[in-house]
Each structure stands twice: as structure tokens, then as C-alpha cells.
PDB file of N, CA, C and O in Angstrom:
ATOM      1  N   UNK A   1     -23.976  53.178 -34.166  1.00  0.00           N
ATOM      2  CA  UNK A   1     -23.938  53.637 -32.792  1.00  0.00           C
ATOM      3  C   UNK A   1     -22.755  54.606 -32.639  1.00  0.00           C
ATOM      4  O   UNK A   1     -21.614  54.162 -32.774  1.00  0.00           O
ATOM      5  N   UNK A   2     -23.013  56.221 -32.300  1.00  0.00           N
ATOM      6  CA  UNK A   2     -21.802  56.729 -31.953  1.00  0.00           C
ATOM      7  C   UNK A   2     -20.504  56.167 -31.040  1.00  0.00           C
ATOM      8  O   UNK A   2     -20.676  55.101 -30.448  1.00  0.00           O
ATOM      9  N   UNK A   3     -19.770  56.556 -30.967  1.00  0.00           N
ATOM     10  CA  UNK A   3     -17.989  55.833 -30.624  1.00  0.00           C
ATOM     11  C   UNK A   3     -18.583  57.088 -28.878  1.00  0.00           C
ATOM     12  O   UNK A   3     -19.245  58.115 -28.725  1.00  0.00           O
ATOM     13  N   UNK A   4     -17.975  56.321 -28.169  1.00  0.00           N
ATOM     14  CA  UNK A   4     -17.912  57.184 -26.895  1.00  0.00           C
ATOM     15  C   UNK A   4     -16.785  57.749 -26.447  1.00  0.00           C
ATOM     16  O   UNK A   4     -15.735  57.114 -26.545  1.00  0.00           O
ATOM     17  N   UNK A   5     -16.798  59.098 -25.850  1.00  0.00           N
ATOM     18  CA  UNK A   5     -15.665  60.030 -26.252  1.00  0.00           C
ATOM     19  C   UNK A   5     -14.686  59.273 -25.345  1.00  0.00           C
ATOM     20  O   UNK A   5     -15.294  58.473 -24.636  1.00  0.00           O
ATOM     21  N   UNK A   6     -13.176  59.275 -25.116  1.00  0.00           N
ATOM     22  CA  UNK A   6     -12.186  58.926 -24.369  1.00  0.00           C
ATOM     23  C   UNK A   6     -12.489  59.675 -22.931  1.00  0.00           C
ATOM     24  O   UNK A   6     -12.024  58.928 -22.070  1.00  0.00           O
ATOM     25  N   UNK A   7     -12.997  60.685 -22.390  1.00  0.00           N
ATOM     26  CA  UNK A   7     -13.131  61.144 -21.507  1.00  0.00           C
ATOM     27  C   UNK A   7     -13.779  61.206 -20.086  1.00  0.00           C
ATOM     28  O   UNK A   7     -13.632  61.710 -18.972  1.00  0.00           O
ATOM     29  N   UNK A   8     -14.936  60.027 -21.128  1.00  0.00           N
ATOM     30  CA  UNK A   8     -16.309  60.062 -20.122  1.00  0.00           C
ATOM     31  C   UNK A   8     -16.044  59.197 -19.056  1.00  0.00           C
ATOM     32  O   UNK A   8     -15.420  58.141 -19.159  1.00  0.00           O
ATOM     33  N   UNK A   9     -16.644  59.771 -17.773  1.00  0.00           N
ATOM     34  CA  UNK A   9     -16.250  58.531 -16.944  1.00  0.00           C
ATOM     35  C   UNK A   9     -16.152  59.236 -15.535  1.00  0.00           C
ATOM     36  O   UNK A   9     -16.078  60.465 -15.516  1.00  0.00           O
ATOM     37  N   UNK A  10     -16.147  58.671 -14.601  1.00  0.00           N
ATOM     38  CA  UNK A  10     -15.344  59.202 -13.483  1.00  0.00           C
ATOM     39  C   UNK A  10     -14.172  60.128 -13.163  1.00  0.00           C
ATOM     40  O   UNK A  10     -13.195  59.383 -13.243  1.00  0.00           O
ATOM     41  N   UNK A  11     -13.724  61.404 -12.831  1.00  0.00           N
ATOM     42  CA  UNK A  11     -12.915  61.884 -12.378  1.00  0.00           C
ATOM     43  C   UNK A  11     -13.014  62.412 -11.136  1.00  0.00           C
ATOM     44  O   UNK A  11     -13.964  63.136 -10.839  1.00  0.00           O
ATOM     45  N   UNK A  12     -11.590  61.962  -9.875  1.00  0.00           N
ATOM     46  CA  UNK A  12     -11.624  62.143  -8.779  1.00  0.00           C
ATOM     47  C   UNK A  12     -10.848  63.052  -8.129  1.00  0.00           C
ATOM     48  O   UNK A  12      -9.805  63.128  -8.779  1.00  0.00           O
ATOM     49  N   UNK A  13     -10.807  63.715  -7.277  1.00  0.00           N
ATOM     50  CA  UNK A  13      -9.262  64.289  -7.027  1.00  0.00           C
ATOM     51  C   UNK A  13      -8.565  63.275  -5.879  1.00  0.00           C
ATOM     52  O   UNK A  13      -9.342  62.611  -5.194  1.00  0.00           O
ATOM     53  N   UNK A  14      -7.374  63.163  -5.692  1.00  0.00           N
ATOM     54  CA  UNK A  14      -6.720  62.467  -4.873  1.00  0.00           C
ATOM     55  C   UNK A  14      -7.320  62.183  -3.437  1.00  0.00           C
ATOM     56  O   UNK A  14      -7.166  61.065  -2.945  1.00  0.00           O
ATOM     57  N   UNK A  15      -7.937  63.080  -2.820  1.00  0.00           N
ATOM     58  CA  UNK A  15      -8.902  62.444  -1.464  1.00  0.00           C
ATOM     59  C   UNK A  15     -10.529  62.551  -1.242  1.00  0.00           C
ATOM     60  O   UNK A  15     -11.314  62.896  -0.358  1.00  0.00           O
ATOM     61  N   UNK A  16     -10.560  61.922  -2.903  1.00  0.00           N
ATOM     62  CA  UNK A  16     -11.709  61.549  -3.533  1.00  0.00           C
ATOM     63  C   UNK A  16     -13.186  62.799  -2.803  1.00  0.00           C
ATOM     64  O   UNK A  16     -14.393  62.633  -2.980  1.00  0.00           O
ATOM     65  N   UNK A  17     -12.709  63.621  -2.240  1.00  0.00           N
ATOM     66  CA  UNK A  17     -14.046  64.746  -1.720  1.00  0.00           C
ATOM     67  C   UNK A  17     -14.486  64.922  -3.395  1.00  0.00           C
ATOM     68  O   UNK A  17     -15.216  63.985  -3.717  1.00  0.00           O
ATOM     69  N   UNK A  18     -14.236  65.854  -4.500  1.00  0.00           N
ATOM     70  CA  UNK A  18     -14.501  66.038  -5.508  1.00  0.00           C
ATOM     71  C   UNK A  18     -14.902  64.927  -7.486  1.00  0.00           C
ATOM     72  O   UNK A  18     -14.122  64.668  -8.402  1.00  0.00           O
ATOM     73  N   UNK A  19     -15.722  64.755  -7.397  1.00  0.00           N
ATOM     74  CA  UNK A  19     -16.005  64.124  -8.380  1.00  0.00           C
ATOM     75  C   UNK A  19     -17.005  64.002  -9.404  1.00  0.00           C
ATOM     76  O   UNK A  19     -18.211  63.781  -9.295  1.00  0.00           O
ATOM     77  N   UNK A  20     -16.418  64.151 -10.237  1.00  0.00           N
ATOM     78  CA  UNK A  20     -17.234  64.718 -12.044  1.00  0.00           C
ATOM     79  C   UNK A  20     -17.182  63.105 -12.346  1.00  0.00           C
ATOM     80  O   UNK A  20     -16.258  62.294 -12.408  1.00  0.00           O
ATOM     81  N   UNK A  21     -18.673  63.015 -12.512  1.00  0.00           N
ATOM     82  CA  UNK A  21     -19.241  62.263 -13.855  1.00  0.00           C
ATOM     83  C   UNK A  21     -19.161  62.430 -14.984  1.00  0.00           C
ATOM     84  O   UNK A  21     -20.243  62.934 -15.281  1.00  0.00           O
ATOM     85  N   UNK A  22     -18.485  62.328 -15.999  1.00  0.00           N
ATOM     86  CA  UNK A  22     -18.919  62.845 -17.521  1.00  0.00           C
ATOM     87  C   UNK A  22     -19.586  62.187 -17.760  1.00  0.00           C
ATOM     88  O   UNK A  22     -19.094  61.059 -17.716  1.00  0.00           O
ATOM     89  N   UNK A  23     -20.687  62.189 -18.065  1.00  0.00           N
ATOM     90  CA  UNK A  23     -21.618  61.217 -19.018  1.00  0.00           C
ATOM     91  C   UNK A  23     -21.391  61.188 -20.670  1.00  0.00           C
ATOM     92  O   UNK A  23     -20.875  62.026 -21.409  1.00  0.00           O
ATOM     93  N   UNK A  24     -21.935  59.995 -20.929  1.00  0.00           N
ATOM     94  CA  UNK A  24     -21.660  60.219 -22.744  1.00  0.00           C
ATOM     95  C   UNK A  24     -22.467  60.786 -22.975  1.00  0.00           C
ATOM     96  O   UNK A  24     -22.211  60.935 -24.170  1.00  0.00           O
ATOM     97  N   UNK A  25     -23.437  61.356 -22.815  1.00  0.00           N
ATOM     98  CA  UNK A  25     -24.509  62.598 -23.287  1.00  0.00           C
ATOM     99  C   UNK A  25     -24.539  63.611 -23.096  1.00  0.00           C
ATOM    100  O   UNK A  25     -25.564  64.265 -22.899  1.00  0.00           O
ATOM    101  N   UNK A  26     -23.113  64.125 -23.106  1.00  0.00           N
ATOM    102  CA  UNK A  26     -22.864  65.534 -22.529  1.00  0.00           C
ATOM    103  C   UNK A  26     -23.079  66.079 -21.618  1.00  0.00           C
ATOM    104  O   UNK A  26     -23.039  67.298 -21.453  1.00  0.00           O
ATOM    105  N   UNK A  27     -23.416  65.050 -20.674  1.00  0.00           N
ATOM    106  CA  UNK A  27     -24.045  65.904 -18.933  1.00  0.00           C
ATOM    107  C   UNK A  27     -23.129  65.592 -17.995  1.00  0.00           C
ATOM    108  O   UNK A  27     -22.388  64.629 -18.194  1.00  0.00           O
ATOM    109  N   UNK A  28     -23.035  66.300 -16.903  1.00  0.00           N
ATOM    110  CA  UNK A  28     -22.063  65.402 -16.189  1.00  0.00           C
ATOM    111  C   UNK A  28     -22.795  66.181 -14.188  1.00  0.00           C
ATOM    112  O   UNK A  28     -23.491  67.141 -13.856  1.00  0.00           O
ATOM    113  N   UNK A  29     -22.145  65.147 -13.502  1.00  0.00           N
ATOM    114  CA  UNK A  29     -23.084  65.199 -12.574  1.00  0.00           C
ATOM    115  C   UNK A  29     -21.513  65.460 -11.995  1.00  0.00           C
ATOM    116  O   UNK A  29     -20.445  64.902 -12.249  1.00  0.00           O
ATOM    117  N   UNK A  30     -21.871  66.534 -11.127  1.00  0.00           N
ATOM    118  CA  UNK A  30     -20.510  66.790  -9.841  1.00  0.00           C
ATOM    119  C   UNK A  30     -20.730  66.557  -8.251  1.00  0.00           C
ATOM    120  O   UNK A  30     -21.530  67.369  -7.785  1.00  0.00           O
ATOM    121  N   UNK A  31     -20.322  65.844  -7.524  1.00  0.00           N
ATOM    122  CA  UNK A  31     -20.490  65.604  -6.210  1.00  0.00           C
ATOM    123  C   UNK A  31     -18.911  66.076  -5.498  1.00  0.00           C
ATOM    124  O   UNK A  31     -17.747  65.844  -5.824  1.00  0.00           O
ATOM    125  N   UNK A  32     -19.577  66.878  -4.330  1.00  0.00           N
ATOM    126  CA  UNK A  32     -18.625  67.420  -3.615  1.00  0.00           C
ATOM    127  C   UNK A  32     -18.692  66.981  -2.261  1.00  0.00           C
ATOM    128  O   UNK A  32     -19.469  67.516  -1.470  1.00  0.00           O
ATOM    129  N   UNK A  33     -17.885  65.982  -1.914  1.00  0.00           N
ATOM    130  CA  UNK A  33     -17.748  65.754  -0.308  1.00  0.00           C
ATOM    131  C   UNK A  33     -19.234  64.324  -0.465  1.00  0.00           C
ATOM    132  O   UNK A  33     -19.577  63.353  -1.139  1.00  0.00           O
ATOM    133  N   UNK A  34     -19.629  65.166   0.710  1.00  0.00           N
ATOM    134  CA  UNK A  34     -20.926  64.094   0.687  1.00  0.00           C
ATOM    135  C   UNK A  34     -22.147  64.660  -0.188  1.00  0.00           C
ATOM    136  O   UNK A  34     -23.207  64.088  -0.444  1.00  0.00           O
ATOM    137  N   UNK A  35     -21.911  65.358  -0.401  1.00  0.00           N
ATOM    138  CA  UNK A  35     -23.030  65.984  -1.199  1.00  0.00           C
ATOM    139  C   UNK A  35     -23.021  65.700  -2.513  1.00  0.00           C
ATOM    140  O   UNK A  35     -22.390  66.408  -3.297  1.00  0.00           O
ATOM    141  N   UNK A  36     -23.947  64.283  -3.038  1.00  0.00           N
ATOM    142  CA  UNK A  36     -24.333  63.932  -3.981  1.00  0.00           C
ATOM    143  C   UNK A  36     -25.073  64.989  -4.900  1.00  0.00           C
ATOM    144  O   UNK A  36     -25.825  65.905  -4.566  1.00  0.00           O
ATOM    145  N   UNK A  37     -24.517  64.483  -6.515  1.00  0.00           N
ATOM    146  CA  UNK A  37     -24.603  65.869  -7.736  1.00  0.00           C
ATOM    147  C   UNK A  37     -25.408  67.376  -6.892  1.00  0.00           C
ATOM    148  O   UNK A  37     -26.516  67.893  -6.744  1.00  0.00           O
ATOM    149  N   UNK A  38     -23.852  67.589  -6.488  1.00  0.00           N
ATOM    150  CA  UNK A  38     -23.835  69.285  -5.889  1.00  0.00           C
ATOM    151  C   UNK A  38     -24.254  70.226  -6.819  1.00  0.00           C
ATOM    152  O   UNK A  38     -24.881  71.242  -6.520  1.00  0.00           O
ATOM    153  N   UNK A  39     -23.895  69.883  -8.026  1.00  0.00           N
ATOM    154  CA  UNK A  39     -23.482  70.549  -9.545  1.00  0.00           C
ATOM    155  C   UNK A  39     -23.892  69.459 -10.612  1.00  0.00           C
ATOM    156  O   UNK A  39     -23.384  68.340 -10.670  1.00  0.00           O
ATOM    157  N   UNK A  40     -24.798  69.898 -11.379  1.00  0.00           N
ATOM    158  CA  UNK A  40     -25.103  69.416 -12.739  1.00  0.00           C
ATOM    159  C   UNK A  40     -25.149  70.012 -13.916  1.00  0.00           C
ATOM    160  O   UNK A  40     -25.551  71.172 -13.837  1.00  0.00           O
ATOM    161  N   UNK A  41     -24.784  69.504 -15.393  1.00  0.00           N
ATOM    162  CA  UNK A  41     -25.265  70.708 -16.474  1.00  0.00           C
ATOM    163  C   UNK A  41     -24.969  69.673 -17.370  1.00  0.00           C
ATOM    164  O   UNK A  41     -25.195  68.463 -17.363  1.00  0.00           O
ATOM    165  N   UNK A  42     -24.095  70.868 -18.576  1.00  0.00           N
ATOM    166  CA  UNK A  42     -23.571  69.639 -19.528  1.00  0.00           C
ATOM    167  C   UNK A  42     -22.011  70.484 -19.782  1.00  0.00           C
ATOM    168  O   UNK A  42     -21.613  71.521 -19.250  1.00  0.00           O
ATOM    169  N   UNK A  43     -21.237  69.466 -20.955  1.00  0.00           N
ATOM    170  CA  UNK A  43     -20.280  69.723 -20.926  1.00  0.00           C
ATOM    171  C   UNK A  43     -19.559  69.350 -22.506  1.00  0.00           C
ATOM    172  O   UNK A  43     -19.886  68.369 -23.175  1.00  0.00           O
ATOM    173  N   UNK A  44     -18.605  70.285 -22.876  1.00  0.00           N
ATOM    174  CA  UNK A  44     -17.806  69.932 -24.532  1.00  0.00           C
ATOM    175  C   UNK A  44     -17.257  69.816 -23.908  1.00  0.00           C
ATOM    176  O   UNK A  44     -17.220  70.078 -22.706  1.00  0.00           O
ATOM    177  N   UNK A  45     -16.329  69.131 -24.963  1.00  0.00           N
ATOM    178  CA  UNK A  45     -14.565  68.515 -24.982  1.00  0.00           C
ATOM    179  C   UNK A  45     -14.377  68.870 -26.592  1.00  0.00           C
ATOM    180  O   UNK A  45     -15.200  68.631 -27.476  1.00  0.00           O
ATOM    181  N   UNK A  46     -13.243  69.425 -26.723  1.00  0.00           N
ATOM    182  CA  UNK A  46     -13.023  69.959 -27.938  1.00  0.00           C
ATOM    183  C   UNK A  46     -11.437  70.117 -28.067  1.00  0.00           C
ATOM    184  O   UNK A  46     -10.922  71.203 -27.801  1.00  0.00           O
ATOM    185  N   UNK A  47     -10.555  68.866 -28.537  1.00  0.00           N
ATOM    186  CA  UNK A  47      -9.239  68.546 -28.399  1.00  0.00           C
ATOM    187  C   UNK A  47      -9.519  68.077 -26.972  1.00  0.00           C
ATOM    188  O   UNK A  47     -10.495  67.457 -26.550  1.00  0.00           O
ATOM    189  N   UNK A  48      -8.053  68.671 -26.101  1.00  0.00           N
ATOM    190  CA  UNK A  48      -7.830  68.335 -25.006  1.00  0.00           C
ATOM    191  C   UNK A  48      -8.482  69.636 -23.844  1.00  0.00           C
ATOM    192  O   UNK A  48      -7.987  69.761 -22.724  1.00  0.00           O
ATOM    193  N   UNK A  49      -9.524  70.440 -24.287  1.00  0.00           N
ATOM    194  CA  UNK A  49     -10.453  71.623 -23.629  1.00  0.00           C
ATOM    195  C   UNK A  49     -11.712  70.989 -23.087  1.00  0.00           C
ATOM    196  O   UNK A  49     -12.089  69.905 -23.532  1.00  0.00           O
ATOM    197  N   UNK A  50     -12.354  71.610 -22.169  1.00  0.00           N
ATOM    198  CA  UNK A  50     -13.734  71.208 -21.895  1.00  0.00           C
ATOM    199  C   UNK A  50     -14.014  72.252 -20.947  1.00  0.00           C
ATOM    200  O   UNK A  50     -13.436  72.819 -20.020  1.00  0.00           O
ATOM    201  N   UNK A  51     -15.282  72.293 -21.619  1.00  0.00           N
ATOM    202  CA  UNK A  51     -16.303  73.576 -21.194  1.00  0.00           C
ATOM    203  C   UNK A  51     -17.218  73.156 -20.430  1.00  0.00           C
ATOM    204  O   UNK A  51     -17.592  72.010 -20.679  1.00  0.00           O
ATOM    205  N   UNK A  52     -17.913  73.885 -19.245  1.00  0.00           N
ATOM    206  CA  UNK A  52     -18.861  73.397 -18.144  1.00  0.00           C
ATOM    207  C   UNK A  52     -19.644  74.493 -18.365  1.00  0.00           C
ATOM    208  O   UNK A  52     -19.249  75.581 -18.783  1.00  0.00           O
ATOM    209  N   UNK A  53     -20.957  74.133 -18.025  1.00  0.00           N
ATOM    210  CA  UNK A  53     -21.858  75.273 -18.193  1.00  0.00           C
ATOM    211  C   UNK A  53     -22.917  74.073 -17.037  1.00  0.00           C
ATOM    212  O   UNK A  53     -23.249  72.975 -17.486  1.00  0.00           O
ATOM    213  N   UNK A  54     -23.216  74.388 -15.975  1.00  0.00           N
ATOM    214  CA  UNK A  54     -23.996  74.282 -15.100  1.00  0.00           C
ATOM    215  C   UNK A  54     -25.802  74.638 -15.084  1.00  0.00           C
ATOM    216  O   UNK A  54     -26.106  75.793 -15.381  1.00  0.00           O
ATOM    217  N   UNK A  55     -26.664  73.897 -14.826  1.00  0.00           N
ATOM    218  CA  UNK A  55     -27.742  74.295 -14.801  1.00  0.00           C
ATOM    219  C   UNK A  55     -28.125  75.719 -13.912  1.00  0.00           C
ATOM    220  O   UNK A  55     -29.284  76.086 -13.717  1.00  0.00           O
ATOM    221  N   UNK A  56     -27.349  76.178 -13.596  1.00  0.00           N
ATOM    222  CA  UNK A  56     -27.806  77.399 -13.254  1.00  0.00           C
ATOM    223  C   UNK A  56     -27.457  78.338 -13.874  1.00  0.00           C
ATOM    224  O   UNK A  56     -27.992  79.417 -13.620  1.00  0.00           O
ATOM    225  N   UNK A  57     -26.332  78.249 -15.010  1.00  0.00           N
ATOM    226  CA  UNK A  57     -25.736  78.880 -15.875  1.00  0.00           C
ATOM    227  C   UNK A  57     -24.234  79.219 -15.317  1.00  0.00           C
ATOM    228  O   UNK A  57     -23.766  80.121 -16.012  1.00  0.00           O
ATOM    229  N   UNK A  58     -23.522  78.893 -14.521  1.00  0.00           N
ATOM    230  CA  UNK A  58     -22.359  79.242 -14.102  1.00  0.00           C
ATOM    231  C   UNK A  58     -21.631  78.462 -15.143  1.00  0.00           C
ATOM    232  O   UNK A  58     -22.162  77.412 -15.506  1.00  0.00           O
ATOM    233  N   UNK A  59     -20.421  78.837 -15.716  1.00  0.00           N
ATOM    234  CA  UNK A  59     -19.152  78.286 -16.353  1.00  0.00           C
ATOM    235  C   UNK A  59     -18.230  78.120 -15.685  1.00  0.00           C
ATOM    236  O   UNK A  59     -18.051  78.557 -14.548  1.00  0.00           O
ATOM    237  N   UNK A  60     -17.288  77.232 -16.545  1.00  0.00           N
ATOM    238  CA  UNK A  60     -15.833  76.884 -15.940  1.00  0.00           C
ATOM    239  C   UNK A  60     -15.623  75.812 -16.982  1.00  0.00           C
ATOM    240  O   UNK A  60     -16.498  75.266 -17.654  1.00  0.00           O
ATOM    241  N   UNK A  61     -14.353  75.605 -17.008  1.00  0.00           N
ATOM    242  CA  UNK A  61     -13.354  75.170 -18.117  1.00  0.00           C
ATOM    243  C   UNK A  61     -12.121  74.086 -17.633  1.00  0.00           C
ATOM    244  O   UNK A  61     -11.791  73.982 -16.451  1.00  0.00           O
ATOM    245  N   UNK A  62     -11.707  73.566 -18.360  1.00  0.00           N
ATOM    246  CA  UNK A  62     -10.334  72.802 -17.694  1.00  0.00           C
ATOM    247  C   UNK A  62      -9.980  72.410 -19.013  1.00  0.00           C
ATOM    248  O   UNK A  62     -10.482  72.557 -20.128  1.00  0.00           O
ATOM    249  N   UNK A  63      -8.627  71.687 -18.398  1.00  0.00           N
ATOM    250  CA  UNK A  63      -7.318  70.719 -19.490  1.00  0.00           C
ATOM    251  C   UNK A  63      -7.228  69.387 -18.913  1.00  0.00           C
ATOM    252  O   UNK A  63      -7.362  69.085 -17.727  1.00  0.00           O
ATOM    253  N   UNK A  64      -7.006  68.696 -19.816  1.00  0.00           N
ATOM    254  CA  UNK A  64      -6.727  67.227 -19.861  1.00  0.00           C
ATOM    255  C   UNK A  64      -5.686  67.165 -20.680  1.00  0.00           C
ATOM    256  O   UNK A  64      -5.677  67.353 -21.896  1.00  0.00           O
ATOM    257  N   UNK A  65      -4.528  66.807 -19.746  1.00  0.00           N
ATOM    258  CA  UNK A  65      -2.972  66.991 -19.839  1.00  0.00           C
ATOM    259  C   UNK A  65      -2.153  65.382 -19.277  1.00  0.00           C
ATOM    260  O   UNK A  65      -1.976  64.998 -18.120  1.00  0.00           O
ATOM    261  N   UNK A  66      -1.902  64.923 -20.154  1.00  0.00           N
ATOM    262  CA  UNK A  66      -1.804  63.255 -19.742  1.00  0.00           C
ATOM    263  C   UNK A  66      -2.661  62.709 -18.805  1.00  0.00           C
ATOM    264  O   UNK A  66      -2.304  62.332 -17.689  1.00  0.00           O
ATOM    265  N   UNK A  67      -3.662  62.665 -19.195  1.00  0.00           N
ATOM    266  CA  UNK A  67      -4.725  61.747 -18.857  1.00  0.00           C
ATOM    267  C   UNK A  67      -4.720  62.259 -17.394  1.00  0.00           C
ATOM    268  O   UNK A  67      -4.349  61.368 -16.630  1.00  0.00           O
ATOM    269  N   UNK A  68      -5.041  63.506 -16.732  1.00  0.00           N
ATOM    270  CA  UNK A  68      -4.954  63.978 -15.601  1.00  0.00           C
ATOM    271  C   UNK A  68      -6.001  65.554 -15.788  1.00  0.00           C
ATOM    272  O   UNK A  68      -5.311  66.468 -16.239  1.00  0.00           O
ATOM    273  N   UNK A  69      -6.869  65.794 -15.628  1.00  0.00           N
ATOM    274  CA  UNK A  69      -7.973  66.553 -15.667  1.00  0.00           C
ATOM    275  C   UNK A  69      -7.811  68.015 -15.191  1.00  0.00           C
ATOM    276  O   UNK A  69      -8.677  67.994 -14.317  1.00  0.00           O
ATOM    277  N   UNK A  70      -7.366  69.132 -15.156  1.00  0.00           N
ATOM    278  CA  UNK A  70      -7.122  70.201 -14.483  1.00  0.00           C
ATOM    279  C   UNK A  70      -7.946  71.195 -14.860  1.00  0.00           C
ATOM    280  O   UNK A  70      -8.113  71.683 -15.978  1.00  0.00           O
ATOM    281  N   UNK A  71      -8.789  71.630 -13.113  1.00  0.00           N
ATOM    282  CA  UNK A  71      -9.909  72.387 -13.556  1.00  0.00           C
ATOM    283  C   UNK A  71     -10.031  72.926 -12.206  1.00  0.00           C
ATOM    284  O   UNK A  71      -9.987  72.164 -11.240  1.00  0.00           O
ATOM    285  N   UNK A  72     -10.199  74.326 -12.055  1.00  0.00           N
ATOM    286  CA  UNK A  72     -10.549  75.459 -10.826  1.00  0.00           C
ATOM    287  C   UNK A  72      -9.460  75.259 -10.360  1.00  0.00           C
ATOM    288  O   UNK A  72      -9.531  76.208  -9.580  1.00  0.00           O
ATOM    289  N   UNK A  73      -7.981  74.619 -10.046  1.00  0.00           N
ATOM    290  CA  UNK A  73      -7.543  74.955  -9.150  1.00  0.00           C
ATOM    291  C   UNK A  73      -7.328  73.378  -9.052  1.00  0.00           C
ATOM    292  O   UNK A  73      -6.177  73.069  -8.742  1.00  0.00           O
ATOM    293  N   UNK A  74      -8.110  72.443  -9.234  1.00  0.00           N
ATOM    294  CA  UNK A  74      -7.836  70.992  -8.769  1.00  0.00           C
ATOM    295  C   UNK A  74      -7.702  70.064  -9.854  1.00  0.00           C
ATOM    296  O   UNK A  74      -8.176  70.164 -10.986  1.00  0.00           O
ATOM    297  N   UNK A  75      -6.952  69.089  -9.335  1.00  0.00           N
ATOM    298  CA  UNK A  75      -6.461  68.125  -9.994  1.00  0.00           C
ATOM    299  C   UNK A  75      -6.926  66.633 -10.022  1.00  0.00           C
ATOM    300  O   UNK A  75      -6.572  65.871  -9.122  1.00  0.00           O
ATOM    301  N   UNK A  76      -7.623  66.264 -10.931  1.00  0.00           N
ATOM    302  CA  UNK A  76      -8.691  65.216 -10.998  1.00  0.00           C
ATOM    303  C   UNK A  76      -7.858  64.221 -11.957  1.00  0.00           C
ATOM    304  O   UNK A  76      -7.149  64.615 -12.883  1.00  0.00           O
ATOM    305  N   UNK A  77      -8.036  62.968 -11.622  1.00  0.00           N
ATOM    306  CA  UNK A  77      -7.698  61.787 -12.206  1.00  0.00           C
ATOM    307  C   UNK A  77      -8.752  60.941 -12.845  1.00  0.00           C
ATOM    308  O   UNK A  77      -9.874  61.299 -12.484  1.00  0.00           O
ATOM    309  N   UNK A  78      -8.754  60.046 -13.586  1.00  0.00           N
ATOM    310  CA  UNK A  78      -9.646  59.336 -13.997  1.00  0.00           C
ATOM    311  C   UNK A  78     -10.021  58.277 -12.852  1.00  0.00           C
ATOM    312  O   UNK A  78      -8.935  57.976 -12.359  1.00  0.00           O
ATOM    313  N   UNK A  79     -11.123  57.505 -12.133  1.00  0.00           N
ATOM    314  CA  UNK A  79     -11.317  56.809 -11.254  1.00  0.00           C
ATOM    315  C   UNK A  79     -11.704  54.889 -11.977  1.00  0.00           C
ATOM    316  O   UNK A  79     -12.607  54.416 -12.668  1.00  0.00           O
ATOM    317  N   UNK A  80     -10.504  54.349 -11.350  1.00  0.00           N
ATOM    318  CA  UNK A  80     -10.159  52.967 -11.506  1.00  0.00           C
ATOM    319  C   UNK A  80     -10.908  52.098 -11.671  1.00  0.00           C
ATOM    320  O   UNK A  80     -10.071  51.259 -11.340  1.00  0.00           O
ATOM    321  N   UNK A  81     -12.021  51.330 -11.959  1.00  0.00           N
ATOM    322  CA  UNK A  81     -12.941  50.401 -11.766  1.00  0.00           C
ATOM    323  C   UNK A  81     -12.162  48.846 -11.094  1.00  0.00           C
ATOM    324  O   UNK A  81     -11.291  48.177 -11.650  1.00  0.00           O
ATOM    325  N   UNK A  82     -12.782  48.604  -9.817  1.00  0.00           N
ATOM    326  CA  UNK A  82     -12.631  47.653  -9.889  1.00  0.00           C
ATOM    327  C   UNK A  82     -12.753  46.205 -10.137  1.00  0.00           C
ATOM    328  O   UNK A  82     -13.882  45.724 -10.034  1.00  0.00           O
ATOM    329  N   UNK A  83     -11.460  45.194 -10.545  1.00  0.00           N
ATOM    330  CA  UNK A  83     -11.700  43.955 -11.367  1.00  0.00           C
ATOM    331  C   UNK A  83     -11.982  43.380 -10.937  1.00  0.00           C
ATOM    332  O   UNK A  83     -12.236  42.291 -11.452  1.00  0.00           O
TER     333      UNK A  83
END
């Protein structure tokens, strides 16, 4: 069974409007505000890089810089599960 990347998962920005799904299958679903997956496609991670490529074909890119996600302009965290 492949190992699942460190990345996948929830990322939020601090007043939770913005939030990326990574999926482990390279897809990741984006919801903005109330608007459930606003944005879908798929996505690499390659080191600490990751590439977005959107089903409509739009790109965009970010860093993952101590476990803190930076991409367009915003600053996304990993989102907590609760115990």
C-alpha cells in the first residue's frame, strides 16, 4: 500500500473562509467562504513546492514552510481534528 504524503489533509486560513483539501490522490477540492469546492483539480508536492493546476486549467503554486502552507497571498495552516 503506498505511504501517504505528509501533506494531505485539510488546510485553513486563520478565519477559516479559505480551505484546500489535499487528497491522497492528487486532487484537492478548494472551498471559499460558503461556497463548497469553489475550485477543484489536482496537485504535486515536490520537496517543500506544490503545484495547482485546476480543472479549468488555471495554475498556482505555494510553500510549505514549517508546517504552515503559503499560497496567493494567504496563509493556510493544517486543520486540527477533533479528539
Amino acid at each position: 500500500m503506498a505511504e501517504i504524503h505528509p501533506y494531505v489533509g485539510m488546510w485553513v486560513t486563520a478565519d477559516g473562509r479559505i480551505r484546500h483539501n489535499l487528497l491522497p490522490d492528487g486532487r484537492y477540492d478548494e472551498a471559499c467562504g460558503k461556497r463548497e469546492s469553489a475550485y477543484q483539480g489536482s496537485y504535486t508536492v515536490i520537496g517543500n513546492h506544490i503545484d495547482y493546476v485546476d480543472d479549468t486549467g488555471f495554475t498556482a503554486d505555494g510553500e510549505f514552510v514549517d508546517g504552515v502552507l503559503y499560497h496567493a497571498g494567504m496563509v493556510l495552516r493544517r486543520e486540527r481534528m477533533a479528539s
